[in-house]
C-alpha positions in Angstrom: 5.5 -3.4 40.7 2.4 -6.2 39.8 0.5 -3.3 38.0 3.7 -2.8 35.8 4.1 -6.2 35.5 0.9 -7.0 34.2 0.4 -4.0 32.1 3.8 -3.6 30.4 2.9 0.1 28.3 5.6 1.8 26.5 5.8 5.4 25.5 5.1 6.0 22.1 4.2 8.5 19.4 0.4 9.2 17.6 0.1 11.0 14.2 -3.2 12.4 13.4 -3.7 12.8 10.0 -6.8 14.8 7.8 -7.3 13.0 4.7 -9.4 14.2 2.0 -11.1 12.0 -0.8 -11.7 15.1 -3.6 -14.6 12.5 -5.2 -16.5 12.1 -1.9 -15.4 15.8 -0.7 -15.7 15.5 3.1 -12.4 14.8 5.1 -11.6 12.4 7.3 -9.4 11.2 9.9 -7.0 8.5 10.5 -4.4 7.6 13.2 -0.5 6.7 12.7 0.7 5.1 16.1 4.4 4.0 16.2 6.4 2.2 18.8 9.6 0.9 18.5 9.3 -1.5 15.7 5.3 -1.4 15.5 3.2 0.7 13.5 -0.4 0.9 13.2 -2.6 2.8 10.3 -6.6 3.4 11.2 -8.5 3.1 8.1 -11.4 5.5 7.2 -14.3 4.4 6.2 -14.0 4.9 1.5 -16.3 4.4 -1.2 -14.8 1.0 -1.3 -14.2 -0.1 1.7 -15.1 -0.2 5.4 -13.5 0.8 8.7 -10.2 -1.1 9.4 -6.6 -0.8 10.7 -3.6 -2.1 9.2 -0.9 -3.2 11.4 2.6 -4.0 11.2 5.0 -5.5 13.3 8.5 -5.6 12.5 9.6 -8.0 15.2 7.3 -10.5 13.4 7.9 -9.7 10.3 4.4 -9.2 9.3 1.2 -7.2 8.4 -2.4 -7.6 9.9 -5.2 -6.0 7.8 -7.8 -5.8 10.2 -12.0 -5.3 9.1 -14.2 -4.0 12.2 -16.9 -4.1 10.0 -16.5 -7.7 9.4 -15.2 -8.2 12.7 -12.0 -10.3 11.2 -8.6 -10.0 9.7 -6.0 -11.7 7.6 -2.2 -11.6 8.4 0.1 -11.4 5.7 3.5 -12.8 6.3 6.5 -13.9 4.3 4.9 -17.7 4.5 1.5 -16.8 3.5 3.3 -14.5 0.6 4.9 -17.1 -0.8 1.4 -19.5 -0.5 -0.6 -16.7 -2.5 2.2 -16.5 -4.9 2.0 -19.9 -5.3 -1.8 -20.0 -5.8 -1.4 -17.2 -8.1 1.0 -19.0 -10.5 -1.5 -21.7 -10.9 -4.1 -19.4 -12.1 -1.6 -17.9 -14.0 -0.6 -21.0 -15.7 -3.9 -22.1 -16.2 -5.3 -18.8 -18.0 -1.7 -19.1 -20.3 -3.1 -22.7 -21.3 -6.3 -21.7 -22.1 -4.8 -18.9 -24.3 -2.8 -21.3 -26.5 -6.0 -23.7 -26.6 -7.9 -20.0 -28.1 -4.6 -19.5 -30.3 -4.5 -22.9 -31.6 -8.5 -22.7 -32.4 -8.1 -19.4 -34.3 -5.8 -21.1 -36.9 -8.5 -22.5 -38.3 -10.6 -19.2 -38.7 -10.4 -17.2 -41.6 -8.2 -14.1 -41.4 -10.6 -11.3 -41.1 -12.6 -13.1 -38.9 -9.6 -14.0 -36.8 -8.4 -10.6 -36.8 -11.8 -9.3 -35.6 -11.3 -11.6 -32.6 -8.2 -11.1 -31.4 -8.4 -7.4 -31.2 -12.0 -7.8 -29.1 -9.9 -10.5 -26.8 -6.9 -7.6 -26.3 -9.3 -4.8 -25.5 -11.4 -7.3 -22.9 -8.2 -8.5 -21.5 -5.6 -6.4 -22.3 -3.0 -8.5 -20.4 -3.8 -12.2 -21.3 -0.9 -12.3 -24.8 1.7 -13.1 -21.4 4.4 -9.7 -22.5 2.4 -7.3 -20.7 5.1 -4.0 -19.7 5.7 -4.2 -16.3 4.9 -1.5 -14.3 7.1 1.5 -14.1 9.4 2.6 -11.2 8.6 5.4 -9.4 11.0 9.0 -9.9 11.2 10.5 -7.1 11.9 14.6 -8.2 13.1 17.6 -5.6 11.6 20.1 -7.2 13.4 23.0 -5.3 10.5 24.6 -3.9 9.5 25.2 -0.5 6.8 26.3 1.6 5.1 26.1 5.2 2.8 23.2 5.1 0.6 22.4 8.6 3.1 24.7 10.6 6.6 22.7 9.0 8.8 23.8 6.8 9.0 21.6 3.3 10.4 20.9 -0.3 8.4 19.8 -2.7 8.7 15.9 -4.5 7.1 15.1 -7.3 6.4 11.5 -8.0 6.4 10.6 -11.5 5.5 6.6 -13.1 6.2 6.7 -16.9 6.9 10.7 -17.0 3.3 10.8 -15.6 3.2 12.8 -12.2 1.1 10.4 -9.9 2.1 12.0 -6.7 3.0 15.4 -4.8 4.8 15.7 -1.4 5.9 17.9 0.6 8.7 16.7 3.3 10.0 18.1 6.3 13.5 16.9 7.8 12.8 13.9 10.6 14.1 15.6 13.4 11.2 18.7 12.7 8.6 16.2 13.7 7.9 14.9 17.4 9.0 11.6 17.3 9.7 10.8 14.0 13.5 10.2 13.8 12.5 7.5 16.2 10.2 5.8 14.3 12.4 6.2 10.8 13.4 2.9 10.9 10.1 1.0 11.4 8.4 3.0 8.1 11.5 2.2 6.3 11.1 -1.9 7.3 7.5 -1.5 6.5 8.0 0.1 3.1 10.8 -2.7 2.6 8.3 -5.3 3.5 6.0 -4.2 1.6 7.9 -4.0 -1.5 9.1 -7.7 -1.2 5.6 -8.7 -0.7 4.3 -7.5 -3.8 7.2 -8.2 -5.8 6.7 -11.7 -4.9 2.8 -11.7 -5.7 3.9 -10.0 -9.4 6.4 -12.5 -10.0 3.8 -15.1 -9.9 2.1 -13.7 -12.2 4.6 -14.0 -14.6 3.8 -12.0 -18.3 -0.2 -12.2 -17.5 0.0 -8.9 -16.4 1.6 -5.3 -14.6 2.9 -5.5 -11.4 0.6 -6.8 -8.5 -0.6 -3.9 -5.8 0.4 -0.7 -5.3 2.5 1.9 -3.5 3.1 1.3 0.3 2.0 3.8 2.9 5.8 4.8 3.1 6.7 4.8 -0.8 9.6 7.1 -1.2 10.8 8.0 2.4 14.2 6.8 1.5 14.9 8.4 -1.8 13.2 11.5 0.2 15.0 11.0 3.7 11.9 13.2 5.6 8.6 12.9 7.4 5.6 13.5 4.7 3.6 16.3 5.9 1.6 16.4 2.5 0.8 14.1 0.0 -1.3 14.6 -2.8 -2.3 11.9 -4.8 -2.9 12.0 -9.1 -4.9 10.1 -11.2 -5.0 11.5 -15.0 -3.8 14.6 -14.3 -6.6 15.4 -11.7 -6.1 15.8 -8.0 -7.6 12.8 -6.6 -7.2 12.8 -2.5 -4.8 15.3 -0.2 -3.3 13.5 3.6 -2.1 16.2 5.2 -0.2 15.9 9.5 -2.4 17.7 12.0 -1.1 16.7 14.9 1.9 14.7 16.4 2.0 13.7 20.0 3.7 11.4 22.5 1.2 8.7 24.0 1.5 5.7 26.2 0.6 2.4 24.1 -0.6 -0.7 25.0 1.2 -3.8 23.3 -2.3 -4.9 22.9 -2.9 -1.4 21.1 -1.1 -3.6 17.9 -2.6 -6.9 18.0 -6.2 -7.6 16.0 -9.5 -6.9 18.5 -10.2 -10.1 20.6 -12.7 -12.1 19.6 -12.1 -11.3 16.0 -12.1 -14.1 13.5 -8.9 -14.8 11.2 -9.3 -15.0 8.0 -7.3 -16.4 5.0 -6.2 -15.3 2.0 -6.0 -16.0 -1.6 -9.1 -17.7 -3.3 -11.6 -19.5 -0.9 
């Protein structure tokens, strides 16, 4: 009864998943674990970036991007949303003042000449005349066809951002996959979290520019309702990386298993 005490597990559920970067060419290997209303995402190491894990916990209300490299990580939480944004919109205000200040200065420049610099000041910074487009909702299409993907059976969705198809996936129902009706609802509060996160950040940034961030992790499971056994990603036209499930398998986690390393240093965010 003390060892349960002091070690308080819970039965949970591990996705492995092969991802393949088609620039760098070799596959890799990342982790989903899920637990109630905890879910944790390894990170492989990119061209970009280093080895990490992304955390997020529902009963806080909060993500944790954690950097093994660096031996730290940053939480991001509704508060700290709202302080970035914050931050943000000064920058943002401050570049829109300086852009009147250029606008006001060009007056006084002959035409041609002031034609000749505000077309090099829209191609260096596209986004600084404040009525940038905003960045376009995703479609989410069912396609009708279906296939055997990794062993499940699937329909095809094609994402598409401004008639442009960004993404492919193929989805299998929830209850096809072990575990994954369970642990629905915690990638639908994380895809919901993440959504109001960055819509926050964009705001901020008022017309400076498209929307802030990207696509979460979960992007589309609603519209979809299944578990994403492949997802191909787009860029141009080209095929740019491929996740595809491997495995899926009950495991007993360790609450511990979803906090940051100990010993590793918090970091903040926005601009030091």
């Amino acid at each position: 009864m003390l060892i349960l005490l002091a070690s308080p597990l819970a039965a949970g559920v591990v996705y492995e998943i092969e991802v393949t970067d088609h620039a760098a060419g070799e596959p890799s290997t990342t982790e989903l674990a899920a637990e109630g209303k905890m879910l944790k995402m390894s990170i492989a190491p990119g061209r970009t970036s280093g080895r990490g894990e992304m955390i997020f916990r529902g009963d806080r209300r909060e993500m944790v991007v954690v950097d093994h490299d660096d031996k730290s990580y940053v939480v991001m939480d509704e508060a700290t949303a709202k302080q970035l944004a914050d931050q943000l919109g000064g920058v943002s205000d401050q570049m829109k003042e300086a852009m009147k200040r250029v606008e006001e200065q060009l007056k006084n420049v002959p035409e041609d000449q002031r034609a000749m610099v505000e077309k090099m000041l829209k191609e260096r910074m596209p986004n600084m005349g404040g009525n940038a487009p905003s960045r376009p909702a995703n479609e989410y299409k069912r396609t009708g066809q279906r296939a055997t993907k990794a062993g499940y059976p699937c329909v095809r969705y094609d994402v598409l951002r401004g008639g442009e198809k960004v993404r492919e996936m193929w989805v299998t129902d929830w209850d096809n996959v072990e575990g994954a009706r369970e642990v629905r609802e915690a990638m639908l509060d994380m895809a919901d979290f993440f959504e109001q996160i960055m819509s926050s950040l964009s705001e901020s940034l008022g017309g400076l520019g498209p929307a802030f961030g990207g696509d979460s992790p979960f992007d589309g499971l609603r519209e979809m309702d299944g578990f994403p056994v492949v997802v191909r990603e787009f860029d141009g036209g080209e095929l740019e990386s491929e996740s595809t499930l491997r495995s899926a398998r009950r495991r007993t986690l360790d609450p511990a298993d979803f906090e940051p390393p100990a010993g590793y240093k918090r970091r903040s965010m926005g601009p030091q």
